[in-house]
C-alpha positions in Angstrom: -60.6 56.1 -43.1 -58.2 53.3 -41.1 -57.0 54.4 -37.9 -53.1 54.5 -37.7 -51.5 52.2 -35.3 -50.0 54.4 -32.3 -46.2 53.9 -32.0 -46.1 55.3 -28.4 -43.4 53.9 -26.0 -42.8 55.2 -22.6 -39.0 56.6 -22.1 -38.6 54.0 -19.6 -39.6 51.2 -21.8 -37.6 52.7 -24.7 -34.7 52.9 -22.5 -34.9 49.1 -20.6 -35.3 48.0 -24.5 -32.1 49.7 -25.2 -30.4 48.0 -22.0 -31.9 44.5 -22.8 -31.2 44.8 -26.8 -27.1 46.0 -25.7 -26.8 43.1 -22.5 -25.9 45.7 -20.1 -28.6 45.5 -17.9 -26.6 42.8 -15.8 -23.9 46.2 -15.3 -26.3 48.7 -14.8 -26.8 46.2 -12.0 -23.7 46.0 -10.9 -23.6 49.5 -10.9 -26.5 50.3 -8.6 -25.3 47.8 -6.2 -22.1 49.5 -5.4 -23.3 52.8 -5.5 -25.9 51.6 -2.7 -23.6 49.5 -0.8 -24.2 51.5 2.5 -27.9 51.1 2.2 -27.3 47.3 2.2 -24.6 46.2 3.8 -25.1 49.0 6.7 -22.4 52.0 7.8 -19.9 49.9 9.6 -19.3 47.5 6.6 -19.4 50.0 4.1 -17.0 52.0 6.0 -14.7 49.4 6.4 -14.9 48.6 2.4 -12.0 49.9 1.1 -12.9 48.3 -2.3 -15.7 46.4 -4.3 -15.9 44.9 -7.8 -17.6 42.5 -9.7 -15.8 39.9 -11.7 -17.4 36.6 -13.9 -20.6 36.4 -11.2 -18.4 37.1 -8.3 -18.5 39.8 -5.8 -14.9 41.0 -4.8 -14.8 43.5 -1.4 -11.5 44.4 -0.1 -11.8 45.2 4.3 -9.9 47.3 5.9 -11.0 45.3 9.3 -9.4 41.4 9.8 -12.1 41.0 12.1 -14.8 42.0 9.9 -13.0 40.5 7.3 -13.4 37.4 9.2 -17.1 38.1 10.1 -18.0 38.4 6.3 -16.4 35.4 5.2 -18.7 33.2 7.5 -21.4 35.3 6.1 -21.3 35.1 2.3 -24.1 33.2 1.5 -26.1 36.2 2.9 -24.5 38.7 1.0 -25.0 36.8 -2.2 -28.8 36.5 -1.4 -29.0 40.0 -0.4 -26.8 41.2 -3.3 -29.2 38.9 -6.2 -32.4 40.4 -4.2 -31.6 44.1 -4.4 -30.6 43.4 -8.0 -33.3 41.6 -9.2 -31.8 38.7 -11.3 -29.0 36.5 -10.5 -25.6 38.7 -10.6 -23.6 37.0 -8.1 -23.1 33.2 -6.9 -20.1 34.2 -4.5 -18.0 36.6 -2.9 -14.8 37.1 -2.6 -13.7 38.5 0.9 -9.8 39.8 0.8 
């Protein structure tokens, strides 16, 4: 008798396959990011976020704070490191601070 081959996937691999297979895992990225923004950036900054998109590798946040504002524009090199890190693969190479 031969021995079937098994055909057993875990849901979670079936379902990165599907991301992978489709290109949206770079979005599902994206995604997670600004729904954790707080947990990265910190209350004060994500408070004072009125907005935040991505767009063609950039990183767009609108502040409601000039000084913060100011703050995060000498910063952005941090943010993009952070932003990549909590990610996983290289989603951003700069950020837009308006």
């Amino acid at each position: 008798m031969v021995k079937r081959k098994s055909n057993e996937q875990s849901i979670k691999d079936v379902i990165n396959d599907l991301f992978e297979s489709n290109h949206m895992k770079g979005k599902l990225a994206e995604i997670n990011i600004i729904n954790n923004w707080e947990k990265l950036v910190g209350n004060l900054i994500a408070k004072n976020t009125s907005k935040i998109y991505f767009n063609k590798g950039k990183l767009y946040l609108h502040i409601d704070s000039a000084p913060l504002r100011n703050e995060l524009n000498y910063s952005r090199s941090k943010i993009v490191e952070l932003v990549n890190k909590e990610a996983g693969v290289e989603l951003i190479d700069d950020v837009v601070v308006r």
